[in-house]
GUZASE-46449 format. One record per residue: x negated, y negated, z of N, C-alpha, C in turn; residue in one letter. Coordinates in pm, whole numbers, plus 50000, padded with zeros to 5 digits. Atoms other than C-alpha are relative to their C-alpha. Layout:
REM residues N
XYZXYZXYZa ...
***
This chain:
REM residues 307
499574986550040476654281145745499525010450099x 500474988149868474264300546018501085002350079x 499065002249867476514287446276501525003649987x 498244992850032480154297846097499255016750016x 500064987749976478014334046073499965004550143x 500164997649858477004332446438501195001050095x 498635000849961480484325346548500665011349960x 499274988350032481954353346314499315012550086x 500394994449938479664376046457500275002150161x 500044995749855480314369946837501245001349982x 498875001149954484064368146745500285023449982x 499604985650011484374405446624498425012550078x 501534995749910481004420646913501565001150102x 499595003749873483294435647171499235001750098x 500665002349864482674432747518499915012550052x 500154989149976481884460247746501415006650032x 498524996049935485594460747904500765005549891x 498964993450092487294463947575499605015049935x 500694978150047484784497547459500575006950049x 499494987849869486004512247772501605002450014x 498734996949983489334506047738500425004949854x 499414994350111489924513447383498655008149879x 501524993450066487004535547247500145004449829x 500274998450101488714544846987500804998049870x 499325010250091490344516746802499424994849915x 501315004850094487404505946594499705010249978x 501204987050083486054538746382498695003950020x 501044998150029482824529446354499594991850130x 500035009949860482674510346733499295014950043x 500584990749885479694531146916499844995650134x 500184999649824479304540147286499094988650018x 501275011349939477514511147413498815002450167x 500704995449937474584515547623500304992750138x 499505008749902474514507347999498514990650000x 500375019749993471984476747947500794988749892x 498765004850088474764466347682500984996450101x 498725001249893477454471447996499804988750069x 500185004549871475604460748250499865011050142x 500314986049883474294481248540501404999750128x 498824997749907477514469848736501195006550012x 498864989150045479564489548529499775015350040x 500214979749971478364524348599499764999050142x 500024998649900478854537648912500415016650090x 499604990549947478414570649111501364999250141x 499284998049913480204585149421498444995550152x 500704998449888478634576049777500005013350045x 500314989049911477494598350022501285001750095x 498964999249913480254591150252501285006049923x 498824992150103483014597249943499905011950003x 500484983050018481024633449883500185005050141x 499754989349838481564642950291501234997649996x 498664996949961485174632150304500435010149890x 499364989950063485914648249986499665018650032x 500154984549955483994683150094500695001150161x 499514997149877485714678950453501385002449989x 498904995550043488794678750280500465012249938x 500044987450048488314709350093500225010550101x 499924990249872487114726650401501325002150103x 498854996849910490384717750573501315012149943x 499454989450045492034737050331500215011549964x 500554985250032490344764150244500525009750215x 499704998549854490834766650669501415004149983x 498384996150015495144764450614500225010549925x 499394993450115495334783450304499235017650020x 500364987049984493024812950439500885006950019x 499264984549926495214831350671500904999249899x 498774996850057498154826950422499755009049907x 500274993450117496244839150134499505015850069x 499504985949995495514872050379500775005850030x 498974997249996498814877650465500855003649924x 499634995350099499524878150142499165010049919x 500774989350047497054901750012500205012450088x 499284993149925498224924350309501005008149911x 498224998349995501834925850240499965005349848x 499794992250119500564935149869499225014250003x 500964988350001498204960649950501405010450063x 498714992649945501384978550178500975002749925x 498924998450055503524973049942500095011549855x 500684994350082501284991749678499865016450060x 499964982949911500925025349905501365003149995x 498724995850044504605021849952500705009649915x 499594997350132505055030649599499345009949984x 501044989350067502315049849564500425015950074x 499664985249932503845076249849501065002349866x 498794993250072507335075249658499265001349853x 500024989950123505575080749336499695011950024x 500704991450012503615109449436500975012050044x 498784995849988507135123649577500695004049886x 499534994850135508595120849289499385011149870x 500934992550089505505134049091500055016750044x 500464984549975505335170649300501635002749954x 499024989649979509165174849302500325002449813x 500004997150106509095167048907498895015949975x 501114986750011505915194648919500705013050007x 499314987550008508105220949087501175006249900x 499014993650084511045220548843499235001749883x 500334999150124509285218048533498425013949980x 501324980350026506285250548635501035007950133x 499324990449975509195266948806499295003750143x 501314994549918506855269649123500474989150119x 499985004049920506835260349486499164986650053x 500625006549991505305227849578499654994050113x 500305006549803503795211049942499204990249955x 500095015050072503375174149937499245001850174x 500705000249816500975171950303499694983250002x 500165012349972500845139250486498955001750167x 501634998749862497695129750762499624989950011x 500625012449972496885098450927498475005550085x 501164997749925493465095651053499484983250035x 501115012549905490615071251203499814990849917x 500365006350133490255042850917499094991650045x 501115004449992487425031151113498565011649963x 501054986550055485545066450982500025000949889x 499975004750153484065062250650500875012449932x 499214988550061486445080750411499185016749932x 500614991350078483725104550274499655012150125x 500284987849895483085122850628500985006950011x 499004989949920484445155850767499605002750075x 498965005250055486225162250906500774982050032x 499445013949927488495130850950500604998750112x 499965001249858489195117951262501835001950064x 498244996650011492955128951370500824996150139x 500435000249840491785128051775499704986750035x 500755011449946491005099852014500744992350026x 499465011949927492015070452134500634990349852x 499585012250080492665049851771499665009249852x 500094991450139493175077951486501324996249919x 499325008950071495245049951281499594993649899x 500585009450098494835031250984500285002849855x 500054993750151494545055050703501055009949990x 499224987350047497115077950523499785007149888x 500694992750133496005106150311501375008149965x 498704995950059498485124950107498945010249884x 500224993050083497985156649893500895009049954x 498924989450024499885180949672499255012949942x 500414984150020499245217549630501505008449927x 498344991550048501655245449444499455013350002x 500484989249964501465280549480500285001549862x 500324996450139500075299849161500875009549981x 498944987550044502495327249137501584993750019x 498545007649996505705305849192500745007450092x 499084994449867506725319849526499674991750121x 500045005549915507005302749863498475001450095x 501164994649902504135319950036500285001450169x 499264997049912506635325650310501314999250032x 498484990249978509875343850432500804989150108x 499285008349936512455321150543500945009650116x 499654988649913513325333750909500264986050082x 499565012449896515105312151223499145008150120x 500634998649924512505329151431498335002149968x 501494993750071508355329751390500034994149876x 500505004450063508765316551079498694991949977x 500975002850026505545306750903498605006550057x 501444994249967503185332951032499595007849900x 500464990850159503285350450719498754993349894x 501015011450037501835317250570498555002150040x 501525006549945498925309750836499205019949983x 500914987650046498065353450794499655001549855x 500184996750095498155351050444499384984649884x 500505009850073496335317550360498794999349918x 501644997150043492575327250284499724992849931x 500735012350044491355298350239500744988149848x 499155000450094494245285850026500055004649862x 499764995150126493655310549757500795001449963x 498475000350036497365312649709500024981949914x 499335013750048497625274949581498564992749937x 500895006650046496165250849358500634985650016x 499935015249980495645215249365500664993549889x 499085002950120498435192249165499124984850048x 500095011149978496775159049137498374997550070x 501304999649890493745143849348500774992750151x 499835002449867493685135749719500554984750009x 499775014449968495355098049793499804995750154x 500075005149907494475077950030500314985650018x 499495013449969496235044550174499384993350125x 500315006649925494345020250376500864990750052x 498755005149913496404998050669500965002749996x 498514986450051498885024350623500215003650156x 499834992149897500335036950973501705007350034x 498594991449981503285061351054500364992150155x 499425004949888505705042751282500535015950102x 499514989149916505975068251587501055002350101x 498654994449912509325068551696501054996049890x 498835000450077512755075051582500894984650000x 499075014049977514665041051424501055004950059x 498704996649908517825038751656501164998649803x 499204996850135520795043251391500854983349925x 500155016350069521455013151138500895002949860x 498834996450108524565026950949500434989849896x 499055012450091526265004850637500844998450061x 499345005549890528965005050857499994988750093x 500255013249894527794984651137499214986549947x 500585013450053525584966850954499885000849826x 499475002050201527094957350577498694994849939x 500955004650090524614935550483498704994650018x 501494998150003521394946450597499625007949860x 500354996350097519164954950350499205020650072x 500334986149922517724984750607501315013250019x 498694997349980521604995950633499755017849902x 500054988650096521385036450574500265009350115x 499434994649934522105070550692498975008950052x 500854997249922519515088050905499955011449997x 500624983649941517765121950983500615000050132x 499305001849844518915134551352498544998650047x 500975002049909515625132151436498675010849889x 500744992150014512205156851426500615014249921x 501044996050051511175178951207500304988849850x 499525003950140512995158350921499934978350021x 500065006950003512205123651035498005000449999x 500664996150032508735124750907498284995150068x 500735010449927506685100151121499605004950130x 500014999049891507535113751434499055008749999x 500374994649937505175129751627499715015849978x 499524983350007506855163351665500695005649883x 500354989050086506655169651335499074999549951x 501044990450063504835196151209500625008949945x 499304993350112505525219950917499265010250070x 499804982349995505015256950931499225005949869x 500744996550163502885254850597499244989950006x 500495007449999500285235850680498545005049905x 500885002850085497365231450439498904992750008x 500705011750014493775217650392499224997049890x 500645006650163491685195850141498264998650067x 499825000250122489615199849976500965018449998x 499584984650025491335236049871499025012150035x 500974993849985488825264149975499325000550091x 500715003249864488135254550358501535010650084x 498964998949933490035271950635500874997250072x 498915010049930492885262750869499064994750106x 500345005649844490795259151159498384989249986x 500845004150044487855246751010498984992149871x 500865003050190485055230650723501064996249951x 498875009750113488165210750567499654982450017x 499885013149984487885172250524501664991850077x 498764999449938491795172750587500515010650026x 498954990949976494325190250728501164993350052x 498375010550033497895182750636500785014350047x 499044994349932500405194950911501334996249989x 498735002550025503095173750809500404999349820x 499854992350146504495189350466501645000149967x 498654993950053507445185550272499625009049912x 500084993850122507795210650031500715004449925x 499164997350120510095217149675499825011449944x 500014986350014511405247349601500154995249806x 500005007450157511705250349203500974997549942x 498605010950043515095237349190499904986350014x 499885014849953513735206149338500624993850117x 499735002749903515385210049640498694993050149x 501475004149895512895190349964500295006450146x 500124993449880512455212850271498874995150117x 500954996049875510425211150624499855011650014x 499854986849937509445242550731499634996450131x 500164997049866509655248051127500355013650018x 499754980849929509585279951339500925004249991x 498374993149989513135281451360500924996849934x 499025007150040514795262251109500395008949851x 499794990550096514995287950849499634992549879x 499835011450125516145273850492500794988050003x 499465013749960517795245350624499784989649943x 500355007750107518565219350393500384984750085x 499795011049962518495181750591500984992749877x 499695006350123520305153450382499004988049945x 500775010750057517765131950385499005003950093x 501045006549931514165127850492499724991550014x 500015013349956512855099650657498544997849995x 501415005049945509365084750638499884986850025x 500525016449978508475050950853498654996450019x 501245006149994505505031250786499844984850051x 500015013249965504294998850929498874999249994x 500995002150038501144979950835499364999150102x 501024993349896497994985351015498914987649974x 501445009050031494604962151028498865009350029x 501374986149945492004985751054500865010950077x 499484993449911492785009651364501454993050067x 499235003449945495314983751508501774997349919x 498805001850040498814980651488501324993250077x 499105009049898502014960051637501055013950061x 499484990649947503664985951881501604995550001x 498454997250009507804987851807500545002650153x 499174995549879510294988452070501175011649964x 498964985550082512705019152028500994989549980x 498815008750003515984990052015499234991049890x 499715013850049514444964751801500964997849885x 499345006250078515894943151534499605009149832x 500954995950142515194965851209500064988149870x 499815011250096516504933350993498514995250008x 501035015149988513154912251103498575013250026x 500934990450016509894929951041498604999649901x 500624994150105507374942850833500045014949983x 499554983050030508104980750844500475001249852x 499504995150145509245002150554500225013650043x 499074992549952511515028350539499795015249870x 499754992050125511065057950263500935011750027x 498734988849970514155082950251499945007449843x 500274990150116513945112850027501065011950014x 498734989950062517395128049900499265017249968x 500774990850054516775164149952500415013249935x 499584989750133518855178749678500114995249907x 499665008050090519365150649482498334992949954x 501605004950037515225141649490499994985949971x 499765015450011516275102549506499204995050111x 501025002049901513365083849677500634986249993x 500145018749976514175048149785499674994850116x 501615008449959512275022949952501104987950122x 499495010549939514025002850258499054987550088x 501235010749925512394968950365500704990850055x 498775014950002513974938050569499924990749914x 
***
């Protein structure tokens, strides 16, 4: 009789293989220990397994870097983008709804100069990187100057005192690897080209292509509010659209009176710090990273062209 129990007993004792493979087909079947297994059953990783597998890691983390900043790039740009045409949209909504004149100022500077010094760097050999943006409105709801095709805007710079005429709509923005492409795109009509996505109708150039160079407004402004033109300001914003309180978008220049463009133009292209990829006046605008912002300036329609 021992020997029929001894038998029943080893017939239902599983082995270590079947625990492991079916743990939990028996209820009341516990983990078995490893001097139950057998010490041949348990088994770490070598040393050699642990270097290929961390050499493998490392190769990837290597491929997948640059992609992953290329893509953090292209979102950070794409985020300013937006953030100009909202803030566009935001002053010219400001002027119709307080009936009041509004100046939207744009200012690249040094984005290797920490943002908190003044002033910012505008001069030099590599005053790229950063784009600041501010809006101001005049408190009495008048222009703060006489639309004339000669001299215009000296009425402005005699009657600024320290921009006590205007208050601040908003706070100061600033866009890092932000840079104003400095020359005029060659022309890239729907016409010629149907089905580009860049395909649009152009400024003739300066004061209304907004990038360039040679412009400069006639109502220029600085930040914080309460510094003068020539001096003690952190910024100073020379390139200025500004909304009358119909919502119409103007430049002011010396000679251009009230002159209504049909469109403004602002081009941006991404920046790495101070540096940037220098454009050929002809290239391909299809193939790129540029960006295109055009600002309808009776209709106040901001849209956003990218290849």
């Amino acid at each position: 009789m021992s020997d029929i129990r001894h038998h029943r007993s080893e017939r239902i004792k599983p082995d270590c293989a079947q625990a492991q493979r079916a743990p939990y087909v028996i209820a009341d079947l516990r983990a078995l220990t490893s001097a139950e297994c057998g010490p041949e059953s348990i088994r770490g990783f070598t040393l050699l397994e642990l270097v290929i597998v961390i050499g493998m890691i490392a190769t990837l983390l290597v491929l997948v870097g640059p992609a992953f900043t290329t893509l953090t790039s292209g979102t950070n740009v794409s985020s300013a983008i937006y953030g100009v045409k909202g803030v566009l949209e935001n002053a010219r909504a400001y002027a119709k709804a307080n009936h009041t004149y509004v100046f939207v100022g744009f200012a690249e500077v040094d984005s290797s100069v920490d943002p908190s010094v003044s002033p910012q760097i505008t001069t030099g050999d590599t005053p790229y990187g950063r784009v600041a943006m501010a809006v101001v409105a005049a408190k009495d709801g008048t222009s703060q100057y006489e639309y004339a095709t000669t001299d215009q805007g000296n009425d402005w710079k005699a009657n600024y005192a320290n921009g006590a005429h205007l208050i601040a709509v908003g706070k100061l923005q600033t866009y890092e690897n932000l840079h104003f492409v400095p020359l005029d795109f060659g022309s890239w009509t729907p016409t010629a080209h149907p089905d580009s996505k860049m395909a649009r109708y152009q400024p003739t150039g300066p004061p209304y292509i907004l990038s360039n160079a040679l412009s400069k407004s006639v109502t220029p402004f600085t930040w914080p509010l309460g510094s003068p033109l020539d001096s003690g300001y952190q910024y100073r914003f020379d390139r200025v659209v500004n909304f009358d309180p119909t919502g119409i978008a103007r430049i002011a220049t010396s000679t251009n009176g009230d002159a209504i463009a049909h469109v403004i133009e602002i081009d941006f292209q991404p920046a790495h710090g101070t540096v940037f990829q220098s454009l050929p006046a002809d290239f391909n605008q299809d193939v790129g990273s540029h960006t295109v912002i055009q600002l309808g300036t009776t209709s106040g329609a901001v849209r956003v062209y990218r290849p």
